[in-house]
C-alpha positions in Angstrom: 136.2 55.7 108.7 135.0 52.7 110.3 136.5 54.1 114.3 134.2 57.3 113.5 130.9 54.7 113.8 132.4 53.9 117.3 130.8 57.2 118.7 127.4 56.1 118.6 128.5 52.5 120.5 129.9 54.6 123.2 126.7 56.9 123.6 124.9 53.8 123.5 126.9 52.2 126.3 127.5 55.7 128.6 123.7 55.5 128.4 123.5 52.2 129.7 126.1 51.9 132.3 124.9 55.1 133.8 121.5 53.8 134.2 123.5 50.3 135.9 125.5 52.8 138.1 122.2 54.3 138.9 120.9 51.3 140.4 124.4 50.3 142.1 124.3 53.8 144.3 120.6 52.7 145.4 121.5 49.4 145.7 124.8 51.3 148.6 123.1 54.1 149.4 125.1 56.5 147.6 122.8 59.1 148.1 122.7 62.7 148.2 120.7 64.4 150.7 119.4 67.7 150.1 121.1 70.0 152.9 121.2 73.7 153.3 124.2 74.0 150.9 122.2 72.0 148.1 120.9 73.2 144.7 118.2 70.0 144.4 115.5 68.9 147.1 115.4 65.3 146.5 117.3 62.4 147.5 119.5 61.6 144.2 121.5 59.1 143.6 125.3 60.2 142.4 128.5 58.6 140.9 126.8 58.4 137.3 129.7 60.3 136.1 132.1 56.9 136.2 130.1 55.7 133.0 131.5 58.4 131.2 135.2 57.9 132.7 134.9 54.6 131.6 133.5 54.5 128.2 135.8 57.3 127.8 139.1 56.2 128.9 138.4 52.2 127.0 137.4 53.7 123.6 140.4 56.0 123.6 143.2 53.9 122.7 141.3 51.8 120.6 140.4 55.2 118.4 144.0 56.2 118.9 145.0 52.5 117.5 142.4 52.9 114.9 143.3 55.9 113.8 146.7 55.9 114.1 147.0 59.0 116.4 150.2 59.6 118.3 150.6 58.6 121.5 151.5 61.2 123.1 147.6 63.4 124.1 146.3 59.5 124.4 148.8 58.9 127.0 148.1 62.2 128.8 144.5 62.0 128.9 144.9 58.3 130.4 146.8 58.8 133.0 145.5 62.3 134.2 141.9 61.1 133.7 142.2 57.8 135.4 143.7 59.4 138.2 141.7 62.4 138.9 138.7 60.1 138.2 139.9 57.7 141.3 140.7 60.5 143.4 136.8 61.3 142.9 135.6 58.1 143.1 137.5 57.5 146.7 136.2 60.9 147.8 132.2 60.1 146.6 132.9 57.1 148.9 134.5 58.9 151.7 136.4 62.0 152.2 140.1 62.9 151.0 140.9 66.1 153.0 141.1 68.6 150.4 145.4 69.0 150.9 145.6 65.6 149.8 143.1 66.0 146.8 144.9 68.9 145.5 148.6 67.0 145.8 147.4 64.3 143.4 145.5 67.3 141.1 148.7 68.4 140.7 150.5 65.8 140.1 147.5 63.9 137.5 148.8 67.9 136.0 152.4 67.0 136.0 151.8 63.8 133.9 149.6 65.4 131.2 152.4 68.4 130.6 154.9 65.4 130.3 153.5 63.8 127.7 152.0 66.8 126.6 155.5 68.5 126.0 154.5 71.2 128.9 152.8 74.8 127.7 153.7 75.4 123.8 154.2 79.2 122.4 151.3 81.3 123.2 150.0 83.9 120.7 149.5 87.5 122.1 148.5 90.6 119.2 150.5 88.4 116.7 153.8 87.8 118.6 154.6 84.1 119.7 155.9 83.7 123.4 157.5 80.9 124.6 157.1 81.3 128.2 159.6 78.0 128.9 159.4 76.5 132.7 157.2 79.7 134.0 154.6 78.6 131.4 155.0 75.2 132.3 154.3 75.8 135.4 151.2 78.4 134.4 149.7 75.4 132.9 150.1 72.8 135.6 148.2 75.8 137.9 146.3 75.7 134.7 144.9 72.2 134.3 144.3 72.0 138.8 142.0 75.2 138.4 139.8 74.0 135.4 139.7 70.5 136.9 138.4 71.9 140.1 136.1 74.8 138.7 134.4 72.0 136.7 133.7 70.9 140.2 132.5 73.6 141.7 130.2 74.3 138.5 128.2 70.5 138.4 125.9 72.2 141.1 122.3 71.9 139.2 120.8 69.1 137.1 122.0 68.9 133.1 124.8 71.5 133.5 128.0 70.3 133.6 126.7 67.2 130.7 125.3 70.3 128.6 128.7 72.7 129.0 131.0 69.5 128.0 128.8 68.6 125.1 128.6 72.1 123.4 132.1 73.1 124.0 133.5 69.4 122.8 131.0 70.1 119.4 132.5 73.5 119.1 136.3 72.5 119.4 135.4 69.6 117.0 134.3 72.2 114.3 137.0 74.3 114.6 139.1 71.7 113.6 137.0 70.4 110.8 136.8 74.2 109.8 141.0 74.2 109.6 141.4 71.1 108.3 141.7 68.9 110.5 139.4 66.3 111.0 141.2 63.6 112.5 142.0 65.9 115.5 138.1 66.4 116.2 137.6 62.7 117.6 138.9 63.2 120.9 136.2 65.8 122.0 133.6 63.9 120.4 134.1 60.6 121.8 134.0 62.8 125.5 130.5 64.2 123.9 129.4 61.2 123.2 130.2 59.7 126.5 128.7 62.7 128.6 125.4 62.1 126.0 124.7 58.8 126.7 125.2 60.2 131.1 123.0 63.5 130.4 119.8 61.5 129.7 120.1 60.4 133.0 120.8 63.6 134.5 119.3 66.6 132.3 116.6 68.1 134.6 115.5 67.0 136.5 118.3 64.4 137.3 117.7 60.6 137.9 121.4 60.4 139.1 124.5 63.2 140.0 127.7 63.3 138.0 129.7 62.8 141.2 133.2 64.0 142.3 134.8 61.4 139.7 133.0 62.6 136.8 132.9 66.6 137.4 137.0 66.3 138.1 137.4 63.8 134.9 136.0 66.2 133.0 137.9 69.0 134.2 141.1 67.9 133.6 140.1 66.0 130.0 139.0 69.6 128.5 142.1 71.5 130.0 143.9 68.8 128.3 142.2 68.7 125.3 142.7 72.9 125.2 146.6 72.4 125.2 146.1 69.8 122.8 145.0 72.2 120.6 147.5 75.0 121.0 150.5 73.0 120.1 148.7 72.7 116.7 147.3 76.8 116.5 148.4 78.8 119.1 144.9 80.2 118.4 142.9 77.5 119.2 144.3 77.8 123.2 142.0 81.1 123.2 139.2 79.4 121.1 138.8 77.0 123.8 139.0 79.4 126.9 136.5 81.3 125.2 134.2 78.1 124.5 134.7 77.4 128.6 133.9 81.1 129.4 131.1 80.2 131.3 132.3 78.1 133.4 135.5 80.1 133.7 133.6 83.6 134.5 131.1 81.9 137.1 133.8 80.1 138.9 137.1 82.1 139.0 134.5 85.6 139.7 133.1 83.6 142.9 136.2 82.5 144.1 137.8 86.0 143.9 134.5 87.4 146.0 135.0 85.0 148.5 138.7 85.1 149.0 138.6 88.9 149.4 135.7 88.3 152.2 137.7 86.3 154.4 135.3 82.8 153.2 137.0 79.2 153.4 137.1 78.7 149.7 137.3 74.7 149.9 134.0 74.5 151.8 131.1 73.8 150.1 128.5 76.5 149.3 125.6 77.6 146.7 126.8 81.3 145.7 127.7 80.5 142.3 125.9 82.8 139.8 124.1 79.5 137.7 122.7 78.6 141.3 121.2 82.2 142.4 119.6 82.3 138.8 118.9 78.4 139.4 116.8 79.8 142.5 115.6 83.0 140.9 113.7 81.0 138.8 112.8 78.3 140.7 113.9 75.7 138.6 117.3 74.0 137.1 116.3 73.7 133.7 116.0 77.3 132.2 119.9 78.1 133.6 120.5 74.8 132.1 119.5 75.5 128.9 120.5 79.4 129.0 123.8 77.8 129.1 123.8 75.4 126.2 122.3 79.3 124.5 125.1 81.0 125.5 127.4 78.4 124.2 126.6 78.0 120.9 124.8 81.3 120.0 127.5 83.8 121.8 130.7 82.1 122.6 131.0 79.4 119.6 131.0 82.2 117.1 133.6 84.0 118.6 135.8 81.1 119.0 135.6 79.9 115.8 136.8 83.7 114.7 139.7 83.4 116.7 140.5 79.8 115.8 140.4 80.6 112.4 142.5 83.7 112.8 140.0 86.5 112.2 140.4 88.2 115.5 143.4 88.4 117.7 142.6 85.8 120.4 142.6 87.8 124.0 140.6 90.7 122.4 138.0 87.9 121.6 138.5 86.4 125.1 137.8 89.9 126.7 134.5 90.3 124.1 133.4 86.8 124.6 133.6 87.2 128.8 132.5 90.7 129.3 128.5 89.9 128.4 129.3 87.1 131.2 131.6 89.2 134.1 127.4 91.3 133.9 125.5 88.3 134.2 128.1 87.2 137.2 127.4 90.3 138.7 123.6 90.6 137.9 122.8 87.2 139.3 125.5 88.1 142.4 128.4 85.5 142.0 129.9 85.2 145.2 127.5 87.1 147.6 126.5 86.0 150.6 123.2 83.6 150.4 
């Protein structure tokens, strides 16, 4: 009980490292300048996102000691994390050309499915498939495209601190729902860590998430989501669903821009959350709509699939349809 009182010390700290980090990218000029691809207009410091890598990755083997969790998720999420959260730090710094970025994706991928024990059975209308090396393989593809939609989606103030928070809350009650409480302090100690960041970046934003941060993310929750489905094969759907719109947004306005011809690794601002960012003139309202959608749409249907009420690709398809309109309505992927 007493590693369950460490959430609060983390939140506490995420806060106040991000606001040290703040003053750090001022102090270096690690600025970002508003430019015709950019969602904000004002000079922003970024790279708060290392303050939850941090808090994050030290509090994680001292829960799993605490705790006496195995080894095993603790190890993946440490070495994948750490890795992708470098990679991001060394680009926010510089620039990795995007080749190399997506070699070490890959491989931060490779060593989570290690420890993980690769992709387990998946569920499909009640049959369990065990897809052996091509669902390994699936998931590795897996883990690099959630990492680097999570990316693409930090775009507007609040949003990618919001979607981590409700999802994390969501995958933490499905577990308490089934049972199994012990499993629900991983993505709570990554909620609490992106709390203590989001005060300093809810709109509108005192500091950006960064490269580091967006990518940690990424790769923790696709982790965290295979976690899960080697205890309920149900729970893998639960989760995609609870990412859906992040998922939606980002895989719709890739496909747009792959079938026009676009260079997909160069930055843009055609995302769905940043036309309705500009539609309404402001960050916060898509923010929030988010967080809305989250926990008053795609929370209830994951908890019916993670509980085993619904078969888990119908609720996938019920949970993203709503979103595919609102891609479409707000014009994911169209030219600017």
């Amino acid at each position: 009980m007493v590693a369950w009182w460490l959430l609060p010390v983390v939140m506490v700290f995420a806060l106040g490292m991000t606001g040290l980090m703040r003053r750090y990218a001022l102090a270096r000029s690690i600025i970002d300048i508003p430019n015709a691809r950019s969602s904000h207009s004002v000079p922003t410091p970024r790279g708060g996102g290392l303050a939850i890598v941090l808090c994050f990755l030290i509090a994680l083997p001292a829960l799993t000691l605490l705790l006496s969790m195995p080894w095993g998720p603790t190890l993946a999420l440490l070495g994948a994390g750490a890795s992708v959260a470098l990679v991001g730090f060394l680009d926010d710094h510089g620039h990795i050309a995007a080749r190399w970025r997506l070699l070490l994706h890959f491989g931060a991928a490779i060593w989570a499915l290690i420890w993980l024990g690769g992709l387990p059975p998946v569920q499909l209308f009640g049959v369990s498939l065990a897809l052996g090396w091509i669902g390994h393989i699936l998931a590795a593809f897996y883990l690099v495209w959630v990492l680097n939609l999570y990316n693409f989606m930090d775009g507007i103030d609040g949003i990618a601190g919001v979607e981590v928070i409700t999802v994390c809350l969501g995958g933490a009650l499905l577990y308490w729902l089934k049972g199994h409480a012990d499993l629900a302090i991983f993505p709570l100690l990554l909620a609490a860590a992106s709390a203590g960041f989001l005060y300093w970046n809810f709109p509108p934003a005192k500091i950006f998430m960064g490269d580091a941060g967006s990518g940690f993310l990424g790769i923790t929750l696709g982790v965290l989501s295979l976690q899960a489905a080697a205890f309920d094969a149900n729970w893998f759907w639960a989760w995609l669903i609870l990412l859906g719109v992040f998922i939606v947004d980002a895989t719709y306005t890739l496909l747009r821009r792959l079938l026009r011809g676009d260079k997909v690794y160069e930055a843009h601002r055609s995302h769905a959350y940043q036309f309705a960012s500009r539609h309404f003139g402001r960050h916060l309202p898509v923010t929030l709509g988010v967080a809305t959608i989250n926990l008053v749409w795609l929370l209830p249907l994951a908890l019916w699939v993670g509980v085993g009420g619904l078969d888990g690709l119908i609720g996938l398809l019920l949970a993203y349809a709503p979103l595919l309109g609102l891609a479409v309505k707000f014009r994911a992927g169209a030219l600017e």
